[in-house]
C-alpha positions as CSV (number, residue, x, y, z in Angstrom):
1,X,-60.8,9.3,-75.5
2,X,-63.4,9.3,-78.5
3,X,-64.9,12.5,-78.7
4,X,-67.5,11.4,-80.6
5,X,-69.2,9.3,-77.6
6,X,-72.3,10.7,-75.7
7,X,-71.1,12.9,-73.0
8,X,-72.8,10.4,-70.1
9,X,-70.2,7.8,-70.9
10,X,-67.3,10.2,-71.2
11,X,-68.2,11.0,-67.3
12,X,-68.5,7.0,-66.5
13,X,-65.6,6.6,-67.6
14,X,-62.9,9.2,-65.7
15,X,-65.2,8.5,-62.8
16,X,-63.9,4.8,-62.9
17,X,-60.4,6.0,-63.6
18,X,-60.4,8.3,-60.4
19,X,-61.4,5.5,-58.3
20,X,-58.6,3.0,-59.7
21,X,-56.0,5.8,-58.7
22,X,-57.9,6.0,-55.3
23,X,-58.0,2.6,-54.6
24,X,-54.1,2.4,-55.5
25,X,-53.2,5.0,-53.5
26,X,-54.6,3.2,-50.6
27,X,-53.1,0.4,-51.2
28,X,-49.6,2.1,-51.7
29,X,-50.6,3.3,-48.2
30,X,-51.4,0.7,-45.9
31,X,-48.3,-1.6,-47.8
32,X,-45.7,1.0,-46.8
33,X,-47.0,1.6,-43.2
34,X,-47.0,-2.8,-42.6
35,X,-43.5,-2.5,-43.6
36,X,-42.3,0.3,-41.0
37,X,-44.4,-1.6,-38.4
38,X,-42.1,-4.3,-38.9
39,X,-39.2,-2.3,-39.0
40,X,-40.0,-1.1,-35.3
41,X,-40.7,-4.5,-34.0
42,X,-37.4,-5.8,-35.3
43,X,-35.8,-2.7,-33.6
44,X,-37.6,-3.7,-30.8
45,X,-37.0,-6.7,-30.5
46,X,-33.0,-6.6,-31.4
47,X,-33.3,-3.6,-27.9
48,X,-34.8,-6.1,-25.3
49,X,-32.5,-8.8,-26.7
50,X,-29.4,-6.8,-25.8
51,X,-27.3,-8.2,-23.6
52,X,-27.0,-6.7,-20.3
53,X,-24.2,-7.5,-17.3
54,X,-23.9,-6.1,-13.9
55,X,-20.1,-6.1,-12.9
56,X,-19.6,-5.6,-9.0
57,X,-16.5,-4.5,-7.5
58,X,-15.0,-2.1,-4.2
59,X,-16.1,1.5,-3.8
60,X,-12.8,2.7,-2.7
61,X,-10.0,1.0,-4.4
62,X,-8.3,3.6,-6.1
63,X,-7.1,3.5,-9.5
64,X,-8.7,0.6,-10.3
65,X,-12.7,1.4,-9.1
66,X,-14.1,3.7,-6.9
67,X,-17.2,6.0,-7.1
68,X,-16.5,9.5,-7.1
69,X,-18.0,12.4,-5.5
70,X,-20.7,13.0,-8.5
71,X,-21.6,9.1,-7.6
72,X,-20.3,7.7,-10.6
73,X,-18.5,4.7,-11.0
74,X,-14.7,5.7,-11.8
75,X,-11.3,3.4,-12.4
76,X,-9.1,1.3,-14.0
77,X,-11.4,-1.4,-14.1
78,X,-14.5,0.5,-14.9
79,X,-13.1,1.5,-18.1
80,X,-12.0,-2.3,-19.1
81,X,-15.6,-2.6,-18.9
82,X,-17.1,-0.3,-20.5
83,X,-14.6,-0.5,-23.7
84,X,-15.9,-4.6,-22.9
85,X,-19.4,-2.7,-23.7
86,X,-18.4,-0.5,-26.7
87,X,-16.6,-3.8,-28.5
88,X,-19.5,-6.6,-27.8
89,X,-22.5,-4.4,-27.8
90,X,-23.7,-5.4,-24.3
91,X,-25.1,-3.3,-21.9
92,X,-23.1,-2.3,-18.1
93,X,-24.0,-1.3,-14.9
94,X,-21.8,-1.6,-11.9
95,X,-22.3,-2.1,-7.9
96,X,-19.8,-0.8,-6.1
97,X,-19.9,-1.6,-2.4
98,X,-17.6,-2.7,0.2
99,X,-14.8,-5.4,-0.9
100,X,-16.5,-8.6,0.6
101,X,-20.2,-7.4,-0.5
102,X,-18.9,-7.2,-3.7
103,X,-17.6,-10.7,-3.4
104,X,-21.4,-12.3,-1.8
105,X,-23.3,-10.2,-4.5
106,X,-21.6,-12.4,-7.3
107,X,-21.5,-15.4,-5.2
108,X,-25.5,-14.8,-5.0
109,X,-25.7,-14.3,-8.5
110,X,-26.8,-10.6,-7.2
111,X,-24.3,-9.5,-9.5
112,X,-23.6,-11.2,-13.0
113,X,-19.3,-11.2,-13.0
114,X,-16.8,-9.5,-10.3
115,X,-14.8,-7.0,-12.1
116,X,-11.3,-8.2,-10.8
117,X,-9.8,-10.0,-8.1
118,X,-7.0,-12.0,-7.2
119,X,-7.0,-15.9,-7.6
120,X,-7.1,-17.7,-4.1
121,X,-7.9,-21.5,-2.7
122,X,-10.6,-20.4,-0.6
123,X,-12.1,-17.9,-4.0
124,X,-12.2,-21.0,-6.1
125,X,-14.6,-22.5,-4.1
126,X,-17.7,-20.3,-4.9
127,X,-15.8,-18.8,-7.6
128,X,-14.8,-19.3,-11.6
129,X,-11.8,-17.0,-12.9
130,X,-11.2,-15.7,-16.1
131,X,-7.5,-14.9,-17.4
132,X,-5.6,-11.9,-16.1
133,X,-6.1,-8.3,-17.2
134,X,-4.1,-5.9,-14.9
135,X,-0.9,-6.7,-12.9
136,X,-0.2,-5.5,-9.1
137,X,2.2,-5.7,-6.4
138,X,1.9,-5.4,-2.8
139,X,3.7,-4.3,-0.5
140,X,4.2,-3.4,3.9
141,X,3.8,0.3,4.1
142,X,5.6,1.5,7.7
143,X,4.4,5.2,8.5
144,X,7.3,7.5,9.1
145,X,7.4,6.6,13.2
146,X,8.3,3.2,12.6
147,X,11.1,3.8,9.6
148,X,14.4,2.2,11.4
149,X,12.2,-0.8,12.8
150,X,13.2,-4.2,12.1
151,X,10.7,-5.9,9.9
152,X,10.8,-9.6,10.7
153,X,9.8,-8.1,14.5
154,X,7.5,-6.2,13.9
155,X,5.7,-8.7,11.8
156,X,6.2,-11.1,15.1
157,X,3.6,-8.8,17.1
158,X,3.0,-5.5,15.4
159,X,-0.3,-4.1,14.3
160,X,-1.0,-4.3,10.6
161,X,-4.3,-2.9,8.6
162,X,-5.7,-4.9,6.1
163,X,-9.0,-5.1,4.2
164,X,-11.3,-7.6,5.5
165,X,-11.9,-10.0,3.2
166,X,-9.1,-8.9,0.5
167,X,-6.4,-11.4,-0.3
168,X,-3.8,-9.3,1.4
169,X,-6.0,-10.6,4.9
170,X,-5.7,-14.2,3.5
171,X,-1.9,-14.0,2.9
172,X,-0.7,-12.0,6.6
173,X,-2.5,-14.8,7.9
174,X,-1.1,-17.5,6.1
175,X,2.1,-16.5,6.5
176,X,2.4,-13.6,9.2
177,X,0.4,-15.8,11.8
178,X,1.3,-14.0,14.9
179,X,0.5,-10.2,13.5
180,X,-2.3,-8.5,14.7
181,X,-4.4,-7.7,11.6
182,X,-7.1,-4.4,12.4
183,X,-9.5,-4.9,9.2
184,X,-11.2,-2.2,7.5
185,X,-14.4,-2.4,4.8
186,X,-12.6,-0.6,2.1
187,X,-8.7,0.5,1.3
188,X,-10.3,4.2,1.7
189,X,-11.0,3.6,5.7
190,X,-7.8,1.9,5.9
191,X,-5.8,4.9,4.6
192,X,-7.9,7.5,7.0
193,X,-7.1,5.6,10.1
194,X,-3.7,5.4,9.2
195,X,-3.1,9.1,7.8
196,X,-4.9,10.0,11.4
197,X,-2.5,7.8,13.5
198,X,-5.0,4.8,14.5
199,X,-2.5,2.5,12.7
200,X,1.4,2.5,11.8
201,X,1.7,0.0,9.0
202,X,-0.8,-1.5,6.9
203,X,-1.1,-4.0,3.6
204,X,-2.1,-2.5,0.2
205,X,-1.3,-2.9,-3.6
206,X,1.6,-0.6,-4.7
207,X,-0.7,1.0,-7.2
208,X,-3.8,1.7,-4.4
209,X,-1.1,3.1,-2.4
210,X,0.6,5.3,-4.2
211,X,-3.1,7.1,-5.8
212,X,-4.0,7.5,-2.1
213,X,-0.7,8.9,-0.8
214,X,0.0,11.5,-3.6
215,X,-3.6,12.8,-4.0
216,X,-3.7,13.4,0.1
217,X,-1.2,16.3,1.8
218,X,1.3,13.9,3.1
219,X,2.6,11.7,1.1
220,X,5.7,11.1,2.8
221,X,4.0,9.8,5.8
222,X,4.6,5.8,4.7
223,X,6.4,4.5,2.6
224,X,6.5,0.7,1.7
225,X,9.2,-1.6,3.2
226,X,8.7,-5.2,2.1
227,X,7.7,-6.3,-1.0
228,X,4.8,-9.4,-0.1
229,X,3.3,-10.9,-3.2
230,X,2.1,-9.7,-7.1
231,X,-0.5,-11.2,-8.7
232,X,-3.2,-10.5,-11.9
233,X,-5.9,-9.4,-11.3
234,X,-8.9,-11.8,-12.8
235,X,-12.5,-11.1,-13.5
236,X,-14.7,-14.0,-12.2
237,X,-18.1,-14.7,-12.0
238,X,-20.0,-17.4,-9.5
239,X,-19.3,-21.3,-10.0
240,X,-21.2,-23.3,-12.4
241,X,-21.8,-20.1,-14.7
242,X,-19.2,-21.8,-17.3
243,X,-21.2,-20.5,-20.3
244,X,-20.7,-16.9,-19.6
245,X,-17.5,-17.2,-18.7
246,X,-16.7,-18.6,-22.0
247,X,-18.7,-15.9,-23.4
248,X,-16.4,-12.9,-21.5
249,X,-13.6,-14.7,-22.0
250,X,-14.3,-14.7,-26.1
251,X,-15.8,-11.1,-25.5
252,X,-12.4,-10.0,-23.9
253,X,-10.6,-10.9,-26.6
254,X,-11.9,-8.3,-28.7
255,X,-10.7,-5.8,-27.0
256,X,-7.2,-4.5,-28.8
257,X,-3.8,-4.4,-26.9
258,X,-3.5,-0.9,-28.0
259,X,-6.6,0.2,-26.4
260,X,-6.3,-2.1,-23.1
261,X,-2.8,-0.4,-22.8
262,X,-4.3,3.1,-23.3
263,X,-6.4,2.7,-20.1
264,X,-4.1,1.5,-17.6
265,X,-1.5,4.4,-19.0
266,X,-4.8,6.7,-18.4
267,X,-4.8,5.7,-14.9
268,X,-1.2,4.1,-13.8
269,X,0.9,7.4,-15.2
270,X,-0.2,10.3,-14.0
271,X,0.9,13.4,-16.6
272,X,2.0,16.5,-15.4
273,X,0.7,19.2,-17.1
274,X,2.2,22.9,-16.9
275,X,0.7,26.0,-17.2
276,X,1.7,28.5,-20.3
277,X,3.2,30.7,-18.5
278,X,5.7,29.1,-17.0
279,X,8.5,28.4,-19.7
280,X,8.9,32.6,-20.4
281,X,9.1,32.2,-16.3
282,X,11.6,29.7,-16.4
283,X,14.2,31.1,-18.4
284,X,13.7,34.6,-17.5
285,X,14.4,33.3,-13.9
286,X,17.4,31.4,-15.4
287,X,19.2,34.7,-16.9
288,X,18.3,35.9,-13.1
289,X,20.3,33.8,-11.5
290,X,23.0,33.4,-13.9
291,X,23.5,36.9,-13.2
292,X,23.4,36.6,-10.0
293,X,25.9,33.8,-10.1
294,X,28.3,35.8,-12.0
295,X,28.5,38.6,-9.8
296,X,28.6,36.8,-6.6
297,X,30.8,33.9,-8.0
298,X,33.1,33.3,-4.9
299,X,30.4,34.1,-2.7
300,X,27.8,31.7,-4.0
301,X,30.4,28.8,-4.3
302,X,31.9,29.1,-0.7
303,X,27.7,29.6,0.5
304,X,26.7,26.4,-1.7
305,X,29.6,24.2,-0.4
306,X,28.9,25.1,3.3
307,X,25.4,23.9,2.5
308,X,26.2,20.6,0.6
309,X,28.5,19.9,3.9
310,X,26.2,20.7,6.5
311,X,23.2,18.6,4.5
312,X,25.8,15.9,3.8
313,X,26.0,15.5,7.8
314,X,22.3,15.8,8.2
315,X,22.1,13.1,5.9
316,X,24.5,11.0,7.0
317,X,23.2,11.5,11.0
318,X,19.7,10.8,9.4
319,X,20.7,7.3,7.9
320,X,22.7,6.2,11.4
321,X,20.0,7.4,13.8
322,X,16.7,6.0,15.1
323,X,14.3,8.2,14.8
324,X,12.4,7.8,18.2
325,X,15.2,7.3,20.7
326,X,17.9,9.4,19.0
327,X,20.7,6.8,19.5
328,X,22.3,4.7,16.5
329,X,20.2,2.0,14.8
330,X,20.6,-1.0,14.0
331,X,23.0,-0.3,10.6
332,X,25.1,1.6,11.9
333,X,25.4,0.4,15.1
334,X,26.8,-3.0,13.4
335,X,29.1,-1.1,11.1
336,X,30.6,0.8,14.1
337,X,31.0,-2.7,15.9
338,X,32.7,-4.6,12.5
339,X,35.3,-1.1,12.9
340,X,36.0,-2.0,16.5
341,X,36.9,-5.5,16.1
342,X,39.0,-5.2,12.9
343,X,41.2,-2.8,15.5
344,X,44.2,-4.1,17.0
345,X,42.8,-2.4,19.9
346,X,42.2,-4.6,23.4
347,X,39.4,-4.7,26.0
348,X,36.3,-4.9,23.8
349,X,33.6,-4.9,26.0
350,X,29.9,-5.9,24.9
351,X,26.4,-5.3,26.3
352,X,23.3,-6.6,24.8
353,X,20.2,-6.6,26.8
354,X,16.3,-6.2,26.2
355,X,13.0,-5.1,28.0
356,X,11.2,-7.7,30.0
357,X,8.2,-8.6,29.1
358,X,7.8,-5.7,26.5
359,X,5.1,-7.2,24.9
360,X,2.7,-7.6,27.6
361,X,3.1,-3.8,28.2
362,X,2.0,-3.0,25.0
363,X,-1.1,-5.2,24.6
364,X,-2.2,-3.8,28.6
365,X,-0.9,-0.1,27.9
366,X,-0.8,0.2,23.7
367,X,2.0,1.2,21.7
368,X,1.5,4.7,22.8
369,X,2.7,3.7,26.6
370,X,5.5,1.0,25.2
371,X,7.2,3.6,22.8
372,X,7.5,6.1,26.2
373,X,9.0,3.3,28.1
374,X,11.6,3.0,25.6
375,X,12.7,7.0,25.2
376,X,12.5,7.1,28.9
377,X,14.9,4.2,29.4
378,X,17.6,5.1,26.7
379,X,17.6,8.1,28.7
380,X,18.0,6.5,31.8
381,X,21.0,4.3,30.5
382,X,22.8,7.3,28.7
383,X,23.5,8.8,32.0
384,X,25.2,5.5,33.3
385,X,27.4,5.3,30.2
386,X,30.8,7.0,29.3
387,X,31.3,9.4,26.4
388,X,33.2,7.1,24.2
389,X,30.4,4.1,24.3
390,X,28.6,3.3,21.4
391,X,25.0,3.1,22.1
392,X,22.5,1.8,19.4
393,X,19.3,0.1,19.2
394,X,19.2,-2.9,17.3
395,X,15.3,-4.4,17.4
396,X,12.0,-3.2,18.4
397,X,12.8,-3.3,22.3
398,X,16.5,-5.0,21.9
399,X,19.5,-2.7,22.6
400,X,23.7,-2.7,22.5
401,X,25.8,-0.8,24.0
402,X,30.3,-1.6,23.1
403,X,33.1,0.3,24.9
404,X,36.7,-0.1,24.4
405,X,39.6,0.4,26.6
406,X,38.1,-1.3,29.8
407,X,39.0,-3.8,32.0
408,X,37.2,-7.3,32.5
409,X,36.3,-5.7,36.1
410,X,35.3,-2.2,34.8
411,X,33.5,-3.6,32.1
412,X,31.4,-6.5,34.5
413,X,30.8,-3.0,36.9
414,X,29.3,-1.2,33.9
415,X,26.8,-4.2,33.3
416,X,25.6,-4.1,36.3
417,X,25.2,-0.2,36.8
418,X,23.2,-0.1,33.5
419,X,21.0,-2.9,34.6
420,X,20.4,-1.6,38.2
421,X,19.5,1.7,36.7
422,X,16.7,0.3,34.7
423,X,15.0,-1.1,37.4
424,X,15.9,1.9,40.1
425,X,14.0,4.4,38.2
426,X,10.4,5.4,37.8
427,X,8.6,5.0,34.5
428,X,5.0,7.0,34.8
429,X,2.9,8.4,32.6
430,X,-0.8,9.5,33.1
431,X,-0.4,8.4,36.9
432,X,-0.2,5.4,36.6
433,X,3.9,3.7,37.5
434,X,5.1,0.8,35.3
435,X,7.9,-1.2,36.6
436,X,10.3,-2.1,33.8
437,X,13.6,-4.1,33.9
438,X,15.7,-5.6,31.6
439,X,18.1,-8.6,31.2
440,X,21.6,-8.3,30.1
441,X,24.7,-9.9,28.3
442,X,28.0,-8.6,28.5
443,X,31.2,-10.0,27.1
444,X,34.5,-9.0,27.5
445,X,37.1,-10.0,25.2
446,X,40.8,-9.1,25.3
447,X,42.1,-10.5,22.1
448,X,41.7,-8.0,18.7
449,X,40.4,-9.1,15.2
450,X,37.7,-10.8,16.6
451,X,34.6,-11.5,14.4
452,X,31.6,-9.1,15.6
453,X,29.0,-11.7,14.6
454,X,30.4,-14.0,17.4
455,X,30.6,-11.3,19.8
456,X,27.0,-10.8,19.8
457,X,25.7,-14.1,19.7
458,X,27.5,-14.3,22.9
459,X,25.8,-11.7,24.8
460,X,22.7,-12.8,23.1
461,X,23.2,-16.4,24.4
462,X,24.0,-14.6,27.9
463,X,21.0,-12.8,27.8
464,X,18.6,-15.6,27.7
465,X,20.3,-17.5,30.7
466,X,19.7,-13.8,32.2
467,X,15.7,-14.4,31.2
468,X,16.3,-18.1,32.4
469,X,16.9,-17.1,35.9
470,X,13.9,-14.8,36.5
471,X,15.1,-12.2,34.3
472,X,15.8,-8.5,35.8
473,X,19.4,-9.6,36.2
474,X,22.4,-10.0,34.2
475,X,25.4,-12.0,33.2
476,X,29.2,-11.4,32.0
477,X,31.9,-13.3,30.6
478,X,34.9,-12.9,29.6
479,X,36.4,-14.4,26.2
C-alpha cells in the first residue's frame, strides 16, 4: 500500500478488502453445507431403497427354525438367511408360526419367500421352488412299548403322529392309507404328546428327531424303525413371483460352500465340550484303578467275567423276548422253529392262531384295553401248555406255539385245550367283561427235515378256514 495516499482512502480501501474475504467466506459456507445436504439425501435415499424380505417358516422345528425362549428366531435355516442378508445387503425378518400358517402366509404374499420346505404335487400348485439347500431323512420312530412289533402291521391300523400339513402327512397318506394319522400344529406338540404317552409312534425328519430326543431326559424312549423318504429342502416363494425367485436364486449363489457348510456343522454336530478339570481327573483315576487292578488281579478278572456272562444272557434274553408279554418274538421264535425242523426228530406239532376281531376292541376300548387283553391271554395259554413248548408271538395280535414229541391225537387235544381256554376265561378290566376268542391252526407232521416256511403257511391257511366258519374254533391236520 502507498503510504503516501491521504489516510481516508487507505481506510476505503481495507474496508473493501474485509468485505471480499466476508463475502468469500460465505460463500465457502453455504457451497460446503449444499454438498453434505446431498450427501444425506443420497444416504437416504440408498436406506429406503434397501431391499427388505420377510422369510416365514415353523416355530418348532428344531435344528432348522424355532424361536427360543428370549423370542428370537433361532435354526439352521435362520442362519442361511441371515448370512443370505450379510452377502446381498438386503434386509430380514422372519414369521415363525405354526407349519401350515407358514405355508398360507406365503401363499397370501403375507410373507415374501418360505424359508424351506420339501417339493410336493399338491405345493407346486400355489407354490414356486428354488434349488435345494439342506438334506433330510425321515424316518418311523416306535417308542420303547412297541420295539418287537411288526412294522408292516402296525402300519395296517396303528396310530401314527404327524404334523398337519407337513409332507410327512402327505406321504402316510399316500402310501400308508389305512394308518390312523393324529396331527399336531408343530413337531414340538407332537414330541410332548408322545414323550407323555398320548402317542407310540410318530413321523419326523431324522435330524428334528434326534435335537428333540437328546435335549429332553429320555432319549431312549423312541427310536426310529423304518427309514420313509429323504428329500432337500427348498426355499419357495408364492406362484407367479418368477422375478424374485430368480433374484434369491442369483442371491444364493453368493453364499460360499465354506460358509453354508459352517452352519449346518454349527447345528447338525453337536460338540462336546469338557471341563478343565477333568483330564488331571482322568488319569489320576486311571493310576487308581490300575492299582487296584494289580492288587486284586485274580479277583477283578473272575468278578468281570461273571459280569460279562450274566450281561451276555441279559442280552441275549433281551433280543429273543417281547417286551410286553414276556414270551419269544417273532425272531427268535422262527429261529427256534428252522432248529426244530432241520432235526431228525418226529412229531412236530404246530399251532398258529390269532385274536378275533382284535381290531374292533381297540378302536371301542383303545390300545390301553387291547394290550391287557393280550398279557392276560398269553397268560391264560401258558397254563394249558407243557414245559418243553415253544411259545412266541409273531405279529401284533398273531401267536405260535410248536411242541415236539407228540402224537397226531395229543397234539389235535392240545389245539383244542388252548382254544377252549381262551374263550373259558374272563377278561375284565375297570368292570367292564370283554369276551375274547381266538381261531386256530395246527399241523402235525411226522416226517423230519421239513421246511418251517411251509409249516406255517399251513396253520396259517388253517386258520382262516377257522375264521371262515364263524371263527372261535379251530382246525388240525396232519401232514
Amino acid at each position: 500500500m502507498d503510504l503516501n495516499l491521504p489516510l481516508c482512502r487507505r481506510l476505503r480501501h481495507i474496508c473493501l478488502v474485509k468485505k471480499s474475504l466476508f463475502f468469500f467466506a460465505i460463500f465457502y459456507y453455504l457451497l460446503a453445507t449444499c454438498s453434505s445436504a446431498s450427501e444425506n439425501d443420497q444416504d437416504i435415499k440408498n436406506t429406503k431403497h434397501k431391499k427388505q424380505l420377510i422369510i416365514a417358516n415353523s416355530k418348532a422345528w428344531k435344528p432348522f427354525s424355532y424361536i427360543d425362549t428370549n423370542g428370537e428366531a433361532q435354526g439352521l435355516l435362520i442362519d442361511i438367511w441371515k448370512e443370505y442378508a450379510r452377502v446381498n445387503d438386503v434386509d430380514v425378518s422372519f414369521l415363525l408360526t405354526d407349519w401350515n400358517d407358514s405355508l398360507q402366509a406365503v401363499k397370501a404374499k403375507e410373507a415374501d419367500v418360505h424359508a424351506g420346505l420339501l417339493w410336493s404335487e399338491h405345493r407346486e400348485t400355489y407354490l414356486d421352488f428354488l434349488p435345494g439347500i439342506v438334506k433330510i431323512d425321515t424316518q418311523l420312530f416306535f417308542s420303547s412299548k412297541l420295539l418287537g412289533t411288526d412294522v408292516r402291521n402296525y402300519l395296517e391300523s396303528g396310530r401314527v403322529g404327524v404334523v398337519f400339513a407337513g409332507y410327512e402327512e402327505t406321504y402316510m397318506m399316500k402310501h400308508y392309507p389305512k394308518v390312523k394319522l393324529i396331527a399336531f400344529d408343530n413337531n414340538e406338540l407332537m414330541l410332548k404328546s408322545a414323550f407323555s404317552g398320548e402317542i407310540h409312534a410318530f413321523v419326523a425328519d431324522f435330524q428334528v428327531a434326534n435335537f428333540y430326543l437328546y435335549t429332553s431326559q429320555r432319549p431312549n424312549q423312541f427310536s426310529p424303525v423304518k427309514h420313509l423318504y429323504s428329500g432337500l429342502i427348498r426355499p419357495a416363494v408364492a406362484e407367479g413371483q418368477n422375478r424374485l425367485r430368480l433374484e434369491l436364486q442369483h442371491g444364493f449363489k453368493q453364499i460360499s460352500a465354506v460358509d453354508l457348510e459352517r452352519i449346518q456343522r454349527k447345528w447338525i454336530h453337536v460338540e462336546t465340550v469338557y471341563p478343565k478339570y477333568l483330564l488331571p481327573m482322568f488319569f489320576a483315576l486311571i493310576l487308581l484303578l490300575t492299582a487296584a487292578y494289580i492288587f486284586h488281579l485274580r479277583r477283578a478278572v473272575a468278578h468281570r467275567t461273571h459280569e460279562l456272562h450274566q450281561l451276555n444272557r441279559e442280552l441275549q434274553r433281551l433280543a429273543s423276548i417281547d417286551a410286553m408279554t414276556n414270551i419269544y418274538n417273532r425272531r427268535y421264535f422262527i429261529e427256534l422253529l428252522q432248529q426244530a425242523c432241520d432235526d431228525n426228530q418226529t412229531g412236530l406239532s404246530l399251532l398258529l392262531f390269532d385274536i378275533d376281531r382284535f381290531k374292533s376292541i381297540n378302536d371301542n376300548f383303545g390300545h390301553s384295553v387291547g394290550d391287557f387283553i393280550i398279557c392276560a391271554m398269553v397268560k391264560t395259554i401258558k397254563r394249558q401248555l407243557p414245559p418243553e413248548a415253544v411259545f412266541g408271538r409273531i405279529g401284533g395280535e398273531e401267536f405260535c406255539i410248536f411242541i415236539q414229541g407228540l402224537t397226531p391225537e395229543q397234539s389235535q387235544e392240545l389245539a383244542k385245550r388252548v382254544q377252549s381256554s381262551v374263550t373259558s376265561s374272563h377278561y375284565c378290566q375297570n368292570n367292564i367283561r370283554h369276551a375274547v376268542s381266538i381261531s386256530l391252526g395246527a399241523v402235525y407232521c411226522e416226517e423230519a427235515n421239513i421246511d418251517h416256511q411251509f409249516l406255517i403257511n399251513q396253520a396259517d391257511h388253517l386258520m382262516y378256514i377257522a375264521k371262515s366258519m364263524g371263527r372261535d374254533c379251530y382246525q388240525f391236520n396232519k401232514l
